[in-house]
C-alpha positions as CSV (number, residue, x, y, z in Angstrom):
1,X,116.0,47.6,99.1
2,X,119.1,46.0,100.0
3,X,119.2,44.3,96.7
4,X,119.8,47.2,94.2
5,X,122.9,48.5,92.9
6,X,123.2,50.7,95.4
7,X,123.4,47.6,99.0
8,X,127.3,48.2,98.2
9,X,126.8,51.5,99.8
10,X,124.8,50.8,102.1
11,X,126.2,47.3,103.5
12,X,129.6,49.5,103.3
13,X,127.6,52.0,105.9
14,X,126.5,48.9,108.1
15,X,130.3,47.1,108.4
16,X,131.8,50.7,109.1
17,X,129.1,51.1,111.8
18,X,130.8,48.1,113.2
19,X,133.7,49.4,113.8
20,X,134.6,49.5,117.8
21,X,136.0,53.3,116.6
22,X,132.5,54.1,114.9
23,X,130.1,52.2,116.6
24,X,129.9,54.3,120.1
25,X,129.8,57.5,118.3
26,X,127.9,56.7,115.7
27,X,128.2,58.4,112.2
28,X,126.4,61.6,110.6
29,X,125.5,62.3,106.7
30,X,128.8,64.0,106.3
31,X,131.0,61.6,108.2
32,X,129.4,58.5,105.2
33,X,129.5,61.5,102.7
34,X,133.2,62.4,103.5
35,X,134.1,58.8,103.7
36,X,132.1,57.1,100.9
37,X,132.6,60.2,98.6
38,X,129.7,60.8,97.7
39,X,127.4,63.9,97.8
40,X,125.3,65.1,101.1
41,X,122.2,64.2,99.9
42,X,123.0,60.8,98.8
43,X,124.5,60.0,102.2
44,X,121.2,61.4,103.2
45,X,119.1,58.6,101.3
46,X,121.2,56.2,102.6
47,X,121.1,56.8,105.9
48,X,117.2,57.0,105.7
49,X,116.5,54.2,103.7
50,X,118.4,52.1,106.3
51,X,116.7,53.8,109.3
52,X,113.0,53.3,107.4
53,X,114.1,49.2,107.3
54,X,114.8,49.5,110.8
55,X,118.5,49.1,110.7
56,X,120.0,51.7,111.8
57,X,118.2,54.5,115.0
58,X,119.0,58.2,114.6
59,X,120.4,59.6,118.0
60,X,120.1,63.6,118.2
61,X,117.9,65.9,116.7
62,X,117.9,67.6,112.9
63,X,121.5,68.4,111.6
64,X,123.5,66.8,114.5
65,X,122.0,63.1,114.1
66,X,124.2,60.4,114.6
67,X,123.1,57.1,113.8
68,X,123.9,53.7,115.1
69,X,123.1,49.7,114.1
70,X,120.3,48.6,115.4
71,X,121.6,45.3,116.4
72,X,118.5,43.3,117.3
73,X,116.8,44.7,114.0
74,X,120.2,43.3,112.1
75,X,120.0,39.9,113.7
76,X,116.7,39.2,112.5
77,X,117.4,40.0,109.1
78,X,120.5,38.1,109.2
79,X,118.1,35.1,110.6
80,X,116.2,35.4,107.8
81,X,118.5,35.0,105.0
82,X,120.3,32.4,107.3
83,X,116.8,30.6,106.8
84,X,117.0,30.9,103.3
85,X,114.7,34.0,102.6
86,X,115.3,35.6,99.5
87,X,113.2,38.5,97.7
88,X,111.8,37.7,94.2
89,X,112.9,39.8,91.7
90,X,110.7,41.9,90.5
């Protein structure tokens, strides 16, 4: 998940959710599209993916959803690599 071609992107998402600028607002699927270049519906699986592993929580409703880290969700990953944890490839 976070280990495909594509975690670039995605850890990119996570470090400019960070950002004191970003991290109160949050960001929407055309803010990553606009900034990451890349098209709406890509941003889209991005963004979902990340919320389906629990790192990131949607804020609003439909079109207007701004997400933010989820920073306990991030810590535990983060303990778990710490720990050594490393998926098998497949």
């Amino acid at each position: 998940m976070l280990t495909n071609p594509a975690d670039g992107t995605r850890l990119r998402i996570l470090a400019w959710l960070a950002e004191p600028d970003t991290a109160g607002r949050g960001l929407t699927a055309d803010d990553v599209a606009a900034r990451l270049g890349v098209p709406l519906p890509a941003a889209r699986t991005h963004l979902r993916l990340l919320t389906a592993l629990g790192l990131l929580r949607p804020t609003g409703q439909d079109d207007g959803l701004h997400y933010h880290r989820d920073e306990i969700r991030l810590a535990e990953v983060t303990q778990l690599f710490e720990k050594g944890w490393c998926p098998r490839p497949d």
